[in-house]
C-alpha positions in Angstrom: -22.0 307.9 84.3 -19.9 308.9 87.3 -17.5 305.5 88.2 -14.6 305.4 90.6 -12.6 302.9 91.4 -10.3 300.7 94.5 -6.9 300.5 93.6 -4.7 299.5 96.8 -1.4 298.0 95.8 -0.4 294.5 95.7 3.1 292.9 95.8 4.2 295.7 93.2 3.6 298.9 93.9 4.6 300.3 90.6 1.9 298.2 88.8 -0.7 299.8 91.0 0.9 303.2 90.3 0.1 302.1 86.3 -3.5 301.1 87.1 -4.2 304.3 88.5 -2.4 306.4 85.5 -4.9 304.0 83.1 -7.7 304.7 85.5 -7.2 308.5 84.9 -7.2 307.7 81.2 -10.1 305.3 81.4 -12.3 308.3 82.9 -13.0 307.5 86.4 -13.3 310.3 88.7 -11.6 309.1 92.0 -9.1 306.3 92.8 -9.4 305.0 96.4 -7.0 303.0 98.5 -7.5 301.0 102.0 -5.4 301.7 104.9 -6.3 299.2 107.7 -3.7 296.3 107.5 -1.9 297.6 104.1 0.3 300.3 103.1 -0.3 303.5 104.4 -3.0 305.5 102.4 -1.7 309.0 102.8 1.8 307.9 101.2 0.0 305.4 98.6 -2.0 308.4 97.3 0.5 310.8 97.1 2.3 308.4 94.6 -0.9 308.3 92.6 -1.0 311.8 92.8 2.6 312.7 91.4 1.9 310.3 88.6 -1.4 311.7 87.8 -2.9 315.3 87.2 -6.8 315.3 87.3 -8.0 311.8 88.7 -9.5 312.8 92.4 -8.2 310.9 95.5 -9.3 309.3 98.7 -8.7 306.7 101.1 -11.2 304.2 102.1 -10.4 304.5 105.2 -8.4 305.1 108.1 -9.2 304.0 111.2 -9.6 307.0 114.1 -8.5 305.2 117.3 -4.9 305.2 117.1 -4.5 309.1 115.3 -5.5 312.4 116.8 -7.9 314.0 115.2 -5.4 316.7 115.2 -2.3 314.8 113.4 -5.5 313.0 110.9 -5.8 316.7 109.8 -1.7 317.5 109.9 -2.0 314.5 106.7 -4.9 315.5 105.4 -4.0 319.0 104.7 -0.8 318.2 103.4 -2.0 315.5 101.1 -4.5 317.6 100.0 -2.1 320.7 99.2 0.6 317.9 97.1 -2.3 316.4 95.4 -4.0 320.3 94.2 -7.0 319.9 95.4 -8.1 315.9 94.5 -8.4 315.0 98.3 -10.9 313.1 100.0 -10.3 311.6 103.9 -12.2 308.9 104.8 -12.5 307.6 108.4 -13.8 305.1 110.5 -13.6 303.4 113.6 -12.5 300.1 111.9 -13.1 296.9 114.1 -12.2 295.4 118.0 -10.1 292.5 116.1 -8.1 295.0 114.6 -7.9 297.9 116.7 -7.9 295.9 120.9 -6.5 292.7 119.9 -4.0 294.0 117.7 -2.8 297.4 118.8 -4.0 297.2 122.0 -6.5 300.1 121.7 -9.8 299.6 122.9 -12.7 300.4 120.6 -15.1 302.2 123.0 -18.3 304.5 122.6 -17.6 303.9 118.5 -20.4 307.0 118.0 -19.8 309.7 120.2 -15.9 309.2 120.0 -17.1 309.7 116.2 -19.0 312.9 116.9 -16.5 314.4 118.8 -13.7 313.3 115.7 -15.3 315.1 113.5 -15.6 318.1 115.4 -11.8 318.7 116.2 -10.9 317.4 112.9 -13.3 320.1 111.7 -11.4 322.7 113.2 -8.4 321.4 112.7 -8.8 321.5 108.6 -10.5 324.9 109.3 -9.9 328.3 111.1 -8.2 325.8 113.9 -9.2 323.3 116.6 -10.9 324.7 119.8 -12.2 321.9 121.4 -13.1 320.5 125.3 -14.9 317.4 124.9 -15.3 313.7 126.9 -12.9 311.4 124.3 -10.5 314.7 123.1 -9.5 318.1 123.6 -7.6 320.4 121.3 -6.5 323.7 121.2 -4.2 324.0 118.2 -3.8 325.1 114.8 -1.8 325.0 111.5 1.1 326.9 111.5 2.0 328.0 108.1 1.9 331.1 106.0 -0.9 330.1 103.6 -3.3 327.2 104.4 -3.7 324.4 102.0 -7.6 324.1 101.0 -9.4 321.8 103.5 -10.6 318.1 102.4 -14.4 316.8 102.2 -14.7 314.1 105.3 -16.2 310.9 104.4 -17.4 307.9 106.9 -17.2 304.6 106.9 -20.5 303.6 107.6 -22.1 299.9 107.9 -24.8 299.6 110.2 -27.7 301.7 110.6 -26.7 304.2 113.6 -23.0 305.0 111.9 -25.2 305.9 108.6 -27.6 308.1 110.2 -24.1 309.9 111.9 -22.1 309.9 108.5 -25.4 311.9 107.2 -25.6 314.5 110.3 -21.8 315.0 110.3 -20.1 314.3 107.1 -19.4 315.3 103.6 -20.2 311.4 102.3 -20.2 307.5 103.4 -18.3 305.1 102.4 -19.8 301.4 102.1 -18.2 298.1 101.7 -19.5 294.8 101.1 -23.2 296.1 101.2 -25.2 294.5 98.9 -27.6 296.7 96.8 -30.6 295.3 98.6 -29.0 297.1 102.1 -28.4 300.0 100.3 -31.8 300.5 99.6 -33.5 299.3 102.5 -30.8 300.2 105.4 -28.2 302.2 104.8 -29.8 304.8 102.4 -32.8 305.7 104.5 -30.5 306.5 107.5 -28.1 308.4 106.3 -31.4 310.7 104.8 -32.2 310.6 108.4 -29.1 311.7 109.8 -29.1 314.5 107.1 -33.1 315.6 108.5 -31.5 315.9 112.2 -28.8 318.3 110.8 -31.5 320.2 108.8 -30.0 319.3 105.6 -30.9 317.4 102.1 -29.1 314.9 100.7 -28.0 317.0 98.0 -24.5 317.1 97.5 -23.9 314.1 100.2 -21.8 311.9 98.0 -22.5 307.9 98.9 -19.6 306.1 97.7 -20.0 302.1 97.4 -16.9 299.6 97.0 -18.5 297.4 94.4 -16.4 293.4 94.4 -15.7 292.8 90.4 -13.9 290.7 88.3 -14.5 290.3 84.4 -12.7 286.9 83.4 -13.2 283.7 81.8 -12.2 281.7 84.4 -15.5 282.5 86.8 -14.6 279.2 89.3 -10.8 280.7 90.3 -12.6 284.4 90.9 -15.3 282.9 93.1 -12.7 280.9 95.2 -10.4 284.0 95.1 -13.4 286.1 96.9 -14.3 283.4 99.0 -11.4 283.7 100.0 -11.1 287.0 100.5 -14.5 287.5 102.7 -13.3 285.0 105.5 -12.1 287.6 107.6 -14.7 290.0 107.3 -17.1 287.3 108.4 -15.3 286.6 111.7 -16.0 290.7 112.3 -19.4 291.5 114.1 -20.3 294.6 112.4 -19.8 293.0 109.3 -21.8 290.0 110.5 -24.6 292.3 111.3 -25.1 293.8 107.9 -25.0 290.6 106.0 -27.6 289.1 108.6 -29.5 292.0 107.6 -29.0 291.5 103.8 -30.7 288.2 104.3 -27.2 286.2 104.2 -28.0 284.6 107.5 -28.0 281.0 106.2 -24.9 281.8 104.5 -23.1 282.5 107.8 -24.3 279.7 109.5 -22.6 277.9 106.7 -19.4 279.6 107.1 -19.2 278.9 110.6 -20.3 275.5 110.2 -17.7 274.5 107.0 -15.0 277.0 108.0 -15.5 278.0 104.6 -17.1 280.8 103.0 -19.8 279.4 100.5 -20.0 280.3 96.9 -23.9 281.9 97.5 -22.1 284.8 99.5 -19.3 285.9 97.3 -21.9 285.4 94.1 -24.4 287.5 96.5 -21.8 290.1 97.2 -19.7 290.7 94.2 -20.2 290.6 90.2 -18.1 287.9 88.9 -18.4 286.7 84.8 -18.2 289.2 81.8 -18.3 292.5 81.5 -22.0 292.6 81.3 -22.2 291.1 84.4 -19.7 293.2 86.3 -21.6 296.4 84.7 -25.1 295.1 85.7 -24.1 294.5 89.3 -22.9 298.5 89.5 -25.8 299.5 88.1 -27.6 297.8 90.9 -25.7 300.0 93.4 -27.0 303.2 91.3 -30.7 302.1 91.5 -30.1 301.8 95.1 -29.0 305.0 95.5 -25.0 305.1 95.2 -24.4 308.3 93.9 -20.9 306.8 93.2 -19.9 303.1 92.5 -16.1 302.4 92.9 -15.2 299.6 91.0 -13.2 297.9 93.3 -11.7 294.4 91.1 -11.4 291.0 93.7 -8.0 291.1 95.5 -5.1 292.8 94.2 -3.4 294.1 91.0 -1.7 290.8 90.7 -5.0 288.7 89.9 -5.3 288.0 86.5 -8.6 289.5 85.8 -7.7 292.9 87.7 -6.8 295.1 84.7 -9.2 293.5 82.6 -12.2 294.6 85.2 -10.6 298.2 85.4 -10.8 298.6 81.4 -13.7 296.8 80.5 -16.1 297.7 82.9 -15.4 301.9 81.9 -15.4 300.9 78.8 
């Protein structure tokens, strides 16, 4: 059974650098890394990529708004020329909290600025960019003898409108934090709609889920840990949106009411107990039609249960 897997460093980088080396041993087919408020992905990955030789790559994802399309592709291209070939890019518009409030760029227009992305980025990874639109305009491309072999593009897609894009425009979608149920019943029909309104099927349109894990013993300090965790992504609207639509309504009431994140939502959202468990709740994202899980173990490669999830759940 296909199985990728999250891997985005913690406070040593060279243990993440191991995971990924056991990953490629382990069998899974991709390592992924996050880019938002971490490291950035496009140097994480080309670490992985020197210490590994077959294991594919991606990041999961980085936001649009403060990169051309142009320099995206510059990185992309690159990457994907160090790496042989093992490349994915993954983008997305990320959020207002992060992108206005902290950089000062203003998310605006989140789907046609995504349309028109894709399009320069497109031609940028291609033949070259040769583009006159409302959000961008380029005329530019790579200037070296040989080009290196152009990457798949992947969205990051939550609600229903940015899954029907990532189907009309992209190679793939990238899904975090939705539950198997909104798979199934959201995000999975739209993207098959967006593929329709480009005249295509979804074959070959890879849907990549980040699936919460942690195999341990101790089930109470992995709970609190993702509790933990989900407290900012429940202050983010889009985020807020999908989970009301994956019936955790109540749950967010509570949240906002306690200033805590209650157990029912990280239990509802992530597989936390044995191995069993943890391989039951991926399986869940395959009959909801993830064409591939990425085991993606609660927090970082400093939690105690982190290497454990990696192995046990491949195995």
């Amino acid at each position: 059974m296909r199985l990728a897997t999250f891997i985005s460093p913690g406070a040593d980088f060279g243990a993440a650098v191991d995971l990924v080396r056991r990953a490629e041993s382990a069998g899974y087919e991709s390592a992924w890394v996050t880019h938002g408020l971490g490291r950035d992905s496009f140097l994480v990955l080309a670490a992985y990529g020197q210490a590994t030789s077959r294991i594919g790559l991606g990041n999961g994802v980085v936001p649009i708004y403060p990169r051309h399309p142009v320099v995206m592709a510059q990185a992309a291209l690159t990457l994907n020329e160090q790496v042989r070939g093992r490349f994915t890019l993954g983008i997305g518009v990320s959020h207002r909290a992060s992108m206005d409030a902290m950089l000062g760029v203003p998310i605006k227009e989140p789907l046609a600025v995504m349309r028109e992305y894709v399009a320069v980025l497109r031609g940028a990874l291609g033949a070259g960019a040769d583009f006159e639109g409302k959000h961008y305009r380029a005329h530019w491309s790579l200037a070296v003898p040989t080009r290196p072999p152009a990457p798949p593009i992947y969205l990051a897609a939550l609600g229903p409108k940015m899954c029907e894009l990532a189907g009309e425009i992209a190679d793939g979608a990238i899904l975090w934090l939705t539950s198997p149920d909104y798979v199934r019943d959201v995000a999975r029909p739209a993207i098959e709609r967006g593929r329709r309104r480009a005249g295509k099927t979804l074959q070959g349109f890879e849907v990549v889920a980040a699936v919460p894990l942690a195999v341990t013993d101790d089930r109470t300090a992995a709970v609190a840990a993702f509790r933990t965790e989900l407290a900012r992504y429940v202050a983010l609207p889009f985020y807020r949106a999908m989970m009301e639509a994956s019936g955790l309504g109540e749950a967010l009431r509570t949240a906002d009411r306690d200033g805590a994140v209650p157990a029912v939502m990280a239990e509802a959202l992530g597989g936390i107990g044995d191995a069993a468990t943890a391989r039951k709740f991926v399986e869940a994202y395959r009959r909801a039609g993830v064409t591939l899980p990425a085991v993606r173990p609660i927090t970082f490669p400093d939690a105690p249960w982190y290497r454990r999830t990696l192995e046990d759940v491949a195995g």
